[in-house]
N, C-alpha and C positions, 0 to 999 in steps of 0.2 A: 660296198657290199649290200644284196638286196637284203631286208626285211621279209621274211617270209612267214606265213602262216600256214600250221595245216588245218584244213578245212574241214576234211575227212575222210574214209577210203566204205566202197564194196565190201570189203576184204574182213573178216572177225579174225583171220587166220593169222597172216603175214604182214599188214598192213597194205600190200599192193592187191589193184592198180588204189591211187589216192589223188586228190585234187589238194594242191597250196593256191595259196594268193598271196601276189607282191602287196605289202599293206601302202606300200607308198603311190606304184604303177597303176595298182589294180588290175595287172596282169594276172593270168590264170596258169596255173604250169600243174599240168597231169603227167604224173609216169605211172606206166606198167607192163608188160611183157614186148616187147618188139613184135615189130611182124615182118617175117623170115623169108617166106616162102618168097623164091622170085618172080613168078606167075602175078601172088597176088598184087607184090611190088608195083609190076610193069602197069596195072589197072591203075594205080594212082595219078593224079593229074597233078602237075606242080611242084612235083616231089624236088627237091634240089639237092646239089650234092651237099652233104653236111649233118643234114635233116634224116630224121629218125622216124616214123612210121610206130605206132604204139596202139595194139589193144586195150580199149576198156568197156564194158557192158554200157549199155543207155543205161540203166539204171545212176551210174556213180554221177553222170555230168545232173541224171534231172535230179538228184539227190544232194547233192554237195557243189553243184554248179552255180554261179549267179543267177540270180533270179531275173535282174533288171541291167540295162547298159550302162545306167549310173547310178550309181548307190547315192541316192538321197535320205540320207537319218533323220529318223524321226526324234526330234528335240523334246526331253520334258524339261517343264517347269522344275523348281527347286520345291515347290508348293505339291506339285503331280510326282513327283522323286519321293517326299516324304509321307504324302499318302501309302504310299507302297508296303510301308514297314507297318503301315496299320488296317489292310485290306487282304494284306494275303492269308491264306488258308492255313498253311501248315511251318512249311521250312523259309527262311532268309539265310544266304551261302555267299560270303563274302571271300574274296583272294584281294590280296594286298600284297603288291609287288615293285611297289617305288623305295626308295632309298629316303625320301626324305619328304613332308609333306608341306607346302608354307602355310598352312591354320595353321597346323601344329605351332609353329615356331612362333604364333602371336601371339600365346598364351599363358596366363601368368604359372599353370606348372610347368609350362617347359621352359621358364628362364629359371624356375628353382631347379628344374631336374638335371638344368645343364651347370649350373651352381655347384652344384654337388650334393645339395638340402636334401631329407626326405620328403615325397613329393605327399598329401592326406588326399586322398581323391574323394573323402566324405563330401558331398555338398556339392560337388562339381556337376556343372549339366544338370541341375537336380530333373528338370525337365523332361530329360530326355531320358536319365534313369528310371524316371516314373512311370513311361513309357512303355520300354524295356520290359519290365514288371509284369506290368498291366498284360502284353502279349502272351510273357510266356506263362503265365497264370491262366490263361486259357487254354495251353496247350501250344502252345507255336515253339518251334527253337529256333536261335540265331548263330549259327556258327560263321568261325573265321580260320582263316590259314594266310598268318603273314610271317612273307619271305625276309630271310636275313641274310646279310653277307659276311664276307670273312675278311676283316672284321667285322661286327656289323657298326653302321654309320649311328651316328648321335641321335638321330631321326628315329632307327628303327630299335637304339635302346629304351627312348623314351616310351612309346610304344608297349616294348616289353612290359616296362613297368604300368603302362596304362592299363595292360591285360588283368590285371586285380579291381580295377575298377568296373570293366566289362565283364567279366565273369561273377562279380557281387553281383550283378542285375540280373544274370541268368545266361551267359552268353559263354559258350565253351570255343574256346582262343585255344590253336594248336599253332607251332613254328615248324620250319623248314630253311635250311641253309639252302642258298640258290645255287650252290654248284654239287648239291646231290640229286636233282630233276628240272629236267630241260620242261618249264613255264616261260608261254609267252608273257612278255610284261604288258598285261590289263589287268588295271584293278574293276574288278565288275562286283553289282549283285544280282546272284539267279533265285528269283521267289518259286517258290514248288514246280522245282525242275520245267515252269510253264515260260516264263519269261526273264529277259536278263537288263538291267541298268548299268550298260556301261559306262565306266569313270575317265573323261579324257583332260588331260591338263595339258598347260602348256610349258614352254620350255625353263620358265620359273617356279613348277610345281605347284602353280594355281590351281584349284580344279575350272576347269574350262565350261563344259558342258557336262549333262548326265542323257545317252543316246538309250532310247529302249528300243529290244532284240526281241520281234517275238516270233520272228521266222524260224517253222522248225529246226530244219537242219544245221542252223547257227546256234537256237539253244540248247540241240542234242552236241553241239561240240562243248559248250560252254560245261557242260554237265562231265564230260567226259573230264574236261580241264580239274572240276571238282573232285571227281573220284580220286585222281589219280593224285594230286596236291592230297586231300585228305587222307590220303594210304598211307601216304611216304612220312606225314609230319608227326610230328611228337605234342605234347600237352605243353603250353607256354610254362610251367612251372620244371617241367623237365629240361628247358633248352636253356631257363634262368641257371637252372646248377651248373650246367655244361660249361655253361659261360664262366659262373662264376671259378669254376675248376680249372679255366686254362689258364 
């Protein structure tokens, strides 16, 4: 089964016509209205039987189409990654959508929090709390929306509870069960809806690389992916009762 992505459509109405991408191919797959008529048919060159004939305006391909024949990412530093959180203007917009993270797991709370201990997140990171602080005392917010599953895994309870630690610093953590809204799975950050840090690991939930996005049309979809998680989710302290209720 391919992997697909959408990309974006023309369309505010219906979503057609719309362009995806195979994430694996990097093939391009547009749908939108057929084209009917058999006159204009007969003008096509190549047409074969099987094959579908489909209107879309120029605008959606130069809009939401590839830019380039091969996508070469632009790689940051871990150094250039963290600068980020202390050069942007206004918002930091986090999605979190892996099941289980391996830092997490190398951590002296997450052997207590899988223990069954209560975990003190006083002191933890103080560094990066301080941080935290410091921005949104200026004025900046950080928000997050990380997905849960049903059940949710060890990974993303810990998590939960880590969200009392990130929210003391200033950081408002909202949850979402993954089988109430189709998210593609990338964990990304988009700094003032200008550019995005995508998070890519490998198949041991290492973080691999951090790719920066700063092609419009990619960080107008990234932004859309935020709204639309931010709609749906609830306050991390609302999805803790839920839980604790079933």
């Amino acid at each position: 089964m391919r992997r697909i992505r959408f990309n974006g459509t023309g369309s505010g109405v219906n979503g057609c016509p719309a362009v995806h991408e195979d994430i694996d191919s990097r093939e391009i797959i547009v749908h939108g209205p057929p084209l009917t008529d058999p006159d204009d048919i007969a003008q096509l060159a190549h047409l074969s039987d099987g094959e579908t004939a489909i209107i879309v305006p120029r605008e959606l391909l130069v809009d939401w189409g590839p830019k380039e024949a091969d996508h070469v990412p632009d790689i940051l530093s871990l150094d250039e990654f963290d600068r980020l959180f202390t050069t942007f203007k206004h918002t930091a917009w986090r999605l979190e959508t892996r099941r289980r993270y391996a830092s997490d797991e190398a951590t002296d709370t997450y052997a207590q929090f899988v223990r069954g201990e209560p975990v003190s997140w006083d002191g933890v990171d103080a560094q990066w709390c301080a941080e935290r602080r410091e921005q949104v005392a200026l004025g900046k917010t950080f928000k997050r929306v990380r997905i849960i599953d049903t059940p949710p895994t060890p990974g993303q309870l810990y998590l939960l509870d880590n969200a009392r630690r990130n929210s003391a610093v200033g950081e408002v953590i909202r949850v979402i069960r993954r089988s109430e809204l189709t998210l593609p799975e990338e964990d990304f950050w988009i700094f003032d809806s200008r550019l995005v840090a995508l998070l890519n690991f490998d198949a041991s939930d290492q973080l691999l690389n951090v790719e920066l996005i700063t092609e419009p049309a990619q960080v107008v979809r990234y932004a859309q992916i935020r709204d639309a998680a931010w709609h749906h989710a609830v306050p991390y302290e609302t999805a803790a009762q839920l839980l604790a209720a079933e």
